[in-house]
N, C-alpha and C positions, 0 to 999 in steps of 0.2 A: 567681421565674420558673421556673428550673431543679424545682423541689417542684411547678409545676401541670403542667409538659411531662411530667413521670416519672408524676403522677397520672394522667393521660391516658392515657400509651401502656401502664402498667398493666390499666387498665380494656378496653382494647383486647385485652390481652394475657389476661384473663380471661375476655373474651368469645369469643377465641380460642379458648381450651381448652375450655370451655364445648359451642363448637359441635362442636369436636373430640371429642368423647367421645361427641358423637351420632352421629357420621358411622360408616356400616357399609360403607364405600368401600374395594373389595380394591385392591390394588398393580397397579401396571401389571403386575408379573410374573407376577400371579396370573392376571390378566385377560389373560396372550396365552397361558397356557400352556392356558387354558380355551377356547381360541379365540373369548375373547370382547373386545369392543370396547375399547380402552385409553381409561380416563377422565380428563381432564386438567381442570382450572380455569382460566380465564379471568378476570384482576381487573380492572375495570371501574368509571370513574368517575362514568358516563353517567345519570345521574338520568331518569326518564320524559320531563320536557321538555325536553331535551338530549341525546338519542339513545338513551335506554334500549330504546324499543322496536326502534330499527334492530340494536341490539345483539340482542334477542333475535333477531329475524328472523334475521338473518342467522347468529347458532349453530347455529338452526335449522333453517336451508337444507343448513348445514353439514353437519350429524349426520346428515341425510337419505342425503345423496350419498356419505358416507364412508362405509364396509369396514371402516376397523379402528379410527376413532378418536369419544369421544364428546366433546364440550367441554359444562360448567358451567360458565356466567357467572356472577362472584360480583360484585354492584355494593358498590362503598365512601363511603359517605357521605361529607361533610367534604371533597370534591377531592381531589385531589394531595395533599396535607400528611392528609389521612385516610387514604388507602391505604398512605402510608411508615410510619404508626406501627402499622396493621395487619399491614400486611407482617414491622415488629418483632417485631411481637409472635406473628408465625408463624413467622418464624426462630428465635426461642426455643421456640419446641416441637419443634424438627428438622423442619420442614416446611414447606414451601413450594410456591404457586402454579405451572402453567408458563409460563403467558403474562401479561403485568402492564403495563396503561399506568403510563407515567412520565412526570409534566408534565415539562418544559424546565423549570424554575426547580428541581428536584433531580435534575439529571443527577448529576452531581459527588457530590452525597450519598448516592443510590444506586450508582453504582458505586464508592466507595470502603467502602461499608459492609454491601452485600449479594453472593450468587454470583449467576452470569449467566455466559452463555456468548454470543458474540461469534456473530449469524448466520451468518456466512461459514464459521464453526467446521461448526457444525451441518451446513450445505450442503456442503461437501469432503470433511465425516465418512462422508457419509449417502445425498445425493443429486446426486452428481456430475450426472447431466441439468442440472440447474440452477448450475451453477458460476457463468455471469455473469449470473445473474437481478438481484442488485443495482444492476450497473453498465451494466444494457441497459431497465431502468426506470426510474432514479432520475439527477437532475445530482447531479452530485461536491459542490455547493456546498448541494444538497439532506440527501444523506447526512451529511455534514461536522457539521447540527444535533444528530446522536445521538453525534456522539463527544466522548471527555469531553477534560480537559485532558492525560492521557497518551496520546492519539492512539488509543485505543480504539474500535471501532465497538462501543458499547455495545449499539446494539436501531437499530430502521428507523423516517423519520419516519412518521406514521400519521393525525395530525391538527393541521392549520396553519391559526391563524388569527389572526386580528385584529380589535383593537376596531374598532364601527362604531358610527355615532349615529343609530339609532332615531328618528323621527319624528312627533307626530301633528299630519298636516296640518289637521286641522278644529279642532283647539284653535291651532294658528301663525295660521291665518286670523281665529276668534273672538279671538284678540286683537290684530290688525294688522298680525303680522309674516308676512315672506316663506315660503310654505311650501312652499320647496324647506329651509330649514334654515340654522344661523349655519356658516359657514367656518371661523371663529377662534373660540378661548378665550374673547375678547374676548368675540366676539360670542354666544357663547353665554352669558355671562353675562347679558350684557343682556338676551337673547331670553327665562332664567330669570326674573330678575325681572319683564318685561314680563307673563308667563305670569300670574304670582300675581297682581300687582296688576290685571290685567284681568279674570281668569277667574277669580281665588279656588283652582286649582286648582295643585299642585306642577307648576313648569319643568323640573326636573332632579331624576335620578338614576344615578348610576355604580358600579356595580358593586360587592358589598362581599364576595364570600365569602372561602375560607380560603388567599386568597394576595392580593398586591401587583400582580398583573400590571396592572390599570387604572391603577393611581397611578402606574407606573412609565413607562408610558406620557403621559402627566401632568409625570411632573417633566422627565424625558428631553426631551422632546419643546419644554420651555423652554430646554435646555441644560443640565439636571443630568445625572448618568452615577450611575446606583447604586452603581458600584466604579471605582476610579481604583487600577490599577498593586497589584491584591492588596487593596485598602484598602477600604472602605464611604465613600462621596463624597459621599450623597446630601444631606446638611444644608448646601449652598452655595447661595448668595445668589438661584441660579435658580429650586432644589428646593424653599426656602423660600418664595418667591414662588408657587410655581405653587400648593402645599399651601394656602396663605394664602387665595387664591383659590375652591379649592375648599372650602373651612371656612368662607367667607365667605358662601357661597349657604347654608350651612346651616345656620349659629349664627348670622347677621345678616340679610341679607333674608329667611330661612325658605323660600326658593323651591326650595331643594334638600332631598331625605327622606334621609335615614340609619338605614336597615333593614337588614334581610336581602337577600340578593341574590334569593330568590324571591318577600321579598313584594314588594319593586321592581319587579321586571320583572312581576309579576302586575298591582301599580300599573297600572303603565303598559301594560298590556293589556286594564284594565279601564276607562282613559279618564284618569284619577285623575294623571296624568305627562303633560306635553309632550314631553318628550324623555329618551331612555333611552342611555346609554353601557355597551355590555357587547359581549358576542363576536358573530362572525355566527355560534356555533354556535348561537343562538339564532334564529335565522332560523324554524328550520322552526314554531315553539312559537308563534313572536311573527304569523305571517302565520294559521296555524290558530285563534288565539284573538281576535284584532284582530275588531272590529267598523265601526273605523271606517277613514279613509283614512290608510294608514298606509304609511312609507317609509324604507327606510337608504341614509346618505348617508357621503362618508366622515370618518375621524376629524377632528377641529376641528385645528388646527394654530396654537401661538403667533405672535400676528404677528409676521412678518419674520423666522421661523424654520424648521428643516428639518422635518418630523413624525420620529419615532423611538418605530416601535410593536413592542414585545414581542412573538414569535413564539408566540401562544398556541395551546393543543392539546397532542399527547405522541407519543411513539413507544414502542413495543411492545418489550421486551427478556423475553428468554429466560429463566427461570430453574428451570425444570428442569434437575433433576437425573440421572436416569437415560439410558440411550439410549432407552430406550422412550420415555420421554414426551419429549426432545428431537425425536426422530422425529415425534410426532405433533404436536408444539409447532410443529414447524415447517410440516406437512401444512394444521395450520389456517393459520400465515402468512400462505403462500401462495394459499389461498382468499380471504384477508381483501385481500392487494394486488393481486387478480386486476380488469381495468377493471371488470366487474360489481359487484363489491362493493366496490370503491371508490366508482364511482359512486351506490349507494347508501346508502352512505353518505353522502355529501354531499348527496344531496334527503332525507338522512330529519333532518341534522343543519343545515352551512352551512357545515361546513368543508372549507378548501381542497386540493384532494384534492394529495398530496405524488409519486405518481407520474407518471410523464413521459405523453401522448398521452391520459388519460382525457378531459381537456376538448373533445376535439376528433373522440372517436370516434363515429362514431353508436349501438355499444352501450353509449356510456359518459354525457357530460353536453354533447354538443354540441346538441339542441334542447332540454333544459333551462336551459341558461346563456342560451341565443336568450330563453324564455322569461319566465325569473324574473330580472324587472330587480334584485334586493336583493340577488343575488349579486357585482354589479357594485361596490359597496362596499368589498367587500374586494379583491377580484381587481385592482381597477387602483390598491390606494394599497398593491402589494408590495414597490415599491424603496424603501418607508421603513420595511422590517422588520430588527430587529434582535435579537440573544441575548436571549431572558429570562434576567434576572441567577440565575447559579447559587452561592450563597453557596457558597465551599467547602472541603472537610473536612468534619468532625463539626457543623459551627456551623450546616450549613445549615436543618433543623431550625428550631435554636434562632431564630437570625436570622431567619424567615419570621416564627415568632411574635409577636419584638420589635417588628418592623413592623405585624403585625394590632392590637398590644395597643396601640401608640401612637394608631394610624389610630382606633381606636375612641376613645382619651382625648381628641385633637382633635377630630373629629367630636361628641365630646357638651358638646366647651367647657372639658375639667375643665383643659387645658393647651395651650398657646399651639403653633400649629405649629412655631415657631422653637427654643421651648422642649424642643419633644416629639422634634423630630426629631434633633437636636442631641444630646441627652441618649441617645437610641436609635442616634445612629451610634458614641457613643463607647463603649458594651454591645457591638455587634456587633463592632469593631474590637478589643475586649478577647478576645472570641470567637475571633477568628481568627487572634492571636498563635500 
């Protein structure tokens, strides 16, 4: 495991240099003394059907109005867990991004292992006007998501979401069942198999890309806890159950696909899926391409238990180095948490906008939210949000992997959930000694 992680974030780290020896990009120093625009990078998770183009729009809106500064958006394939080992592998060249999403599930692993400077640093350094910008737009209980376990305000939240369950009502109809959607686990199992043996076509699929957050959501949500007291917890009697369940739609009824996270959701926007479990930042992608009647409801919940869904999305942390690009690290910020672009960002993406009053402004999402009933989904099942687990120290990393690489040996049947997860919490737990 350790020989494919380092094979990995080498390749990264070659591609790195690689690009680096093409780039004819002067220093910020160079670039104010010429009185020209300070160039900064922006690293970006945001794939095309999941905010990519909002992402360009709005650099672009950016660069337009800005004097002194220019931002290139650099998108990072592979999620969260891609852009960490890119990021390595640009810290190993002495260089580094200024602005960089960081999912919630490596808080803890980015700031114990890369530099970053604390916004409020930046703000009191630089641009006293703004000194209580964080604590006159954001609840305390908001901010509190980007700080790590030494009380750090690491970066500012920036995109919050939650899984929701995808819909298509004219395959729930063509096969008998209710098409507002199943409530419960339960019930969505059933409503899976009903799918297949009716219609021939897949009932389910959840989400598979380069992190845990759906599963965690999943076990959680029956009463497992990913970490108990410093410790990985997940292989108890709940976690194993719920996993069971979900390997069960896919290795035994066959009513659940286990692919890629894009050809799923393309599945199921091509008709090919009953029902789809992934973020509402998928909203914007899944309403655009939908043909037929289509509807997000909220997450399924174990009978006769609380729901405990993963706070998915990222917050934005600094890691420039200079004052120069601090300065202008922070100038884009500011444009980025201003209600306009916040707000659009949540109609170009579905995430839930993490600053105070945008929902409710009229130059923000208050007759879009009137509107677009899907965003209702996520917005009303918030008091059952909880930490995305941040494995942590160095293990965090590693530990995300153990989980994808299990999820996938489940998933294809080569090893029993009980077996797999069990075996994978006592790796991770050797990890974090």
């Amino acid at each position: 495991m350790k020989q494919k992680i380092f094979k990995t974030i080498c390749m990264g780290l070659l591609g790195t240099v690689l690009l680096a020896g093409c780039s004819n990009q002067s220093s910020p120093a160079d670039s104010a003394a010429k009185g020209e625009k300070i160039k900064i990078e922006y690293w970006h998770v945001n794939a095309e059907t999941q905010g990519g183009k909002t992402v360009e729009e709005l650099v672009k809106e950016f660069n337009a109005q800005s004097k002194n500064v220019e931002v290139v958006a650099r998108y990072n394939p592979d999620m969260y867990k891609g852009l960490m080992q890119n990021l390595q592998a640009e810290a190993a060249t002495g260089k580094s991004p200024a602005v960089v999403q960081i999912g919630w599930a490596f808080l803890d692993y980015f700031s114990n292992n890369f530099r970053y400077v604390e916004p409020q640093t930046v703000i009191d350094a630089y641009f006293p006007e703004d000194k209580t910008f964080l604590q006159e737009n954001f609840l305390p209980n908001v901010l509190d998501l980007a700080k790590n376990g030494r009380g750090s305000q690491v970066g500012i939240p920036y995109s919050l979401s939650t899984p929701v369950l995808y819909i298509n009502r004219d395959l729930l109809r063509q096969a008998g069942l209710d098409e507002n959607g199943p409530k419960t686990w339960e019930e969505l199992i059933l409503f899976a198999n009903t799918i297949k043996e009716k219609t021939g076509k897949y009932g389910f699929y959840m989400q598979e890309p380069a992190d845990n957050w759906a599963q965690q959501a999943l076990m959680e949500s029956n009463g497992a806890r990913m970490m108990t007291n410093g410790k990985a917890s997940f292989a108890s009697e709940e976690g194993i159950r719920a996993y069971e369940a979900y390997a069960g739609m896919v290795n035994k009824t066959k009513s659940a696909l286990h692919i890629s996270w894009g050809e799923g959701v393309q599945s199921f926007i091509d008709g090919n899926v009953g029902m789809l479990y992934t973020t509402i930042a998928q909203r914007a992608n899944i309403q655009k391409g939908a043909t037929f009647n289509v509807a997000a409801v909220n997450s399924p919940a174990w009978q006769g238990k609380a729901k405990r869904l993963p706070a998915g999305g990222c917050f934005l942390a600094i890691t420039a180095q200079t004052e120069a690009e601090q300065k202008a690290a922070w100038e884009f910020e500011k444009f980025l948490y201003s209600v306009e672009s916040m707000a659009a960002w949540t109609k170009g993406t579905g995430y839930v906008p993490p600053r105070k009053g945008v929902a409710e402004a009229e130059n923000g999402l208050k007759s879009f939210l009137a509107e677009n009933k899907m965003m209702a989904a996520a917005t009303t099942q918030m008091d059952g949000v909880v930490s995305w687990t941040s494995f942590p120290g160095d293990a965090g990393l590693q530990a995300e992997q153990l989980l994808l690489d299990v999820r996938d040996r489940i998933l294809s049947g080569s090893i029993s959930a009980r077996e797999g997860l069990t075996q994978t919490q006592a790796k991770i737990n050797e990890l974090l000694k």
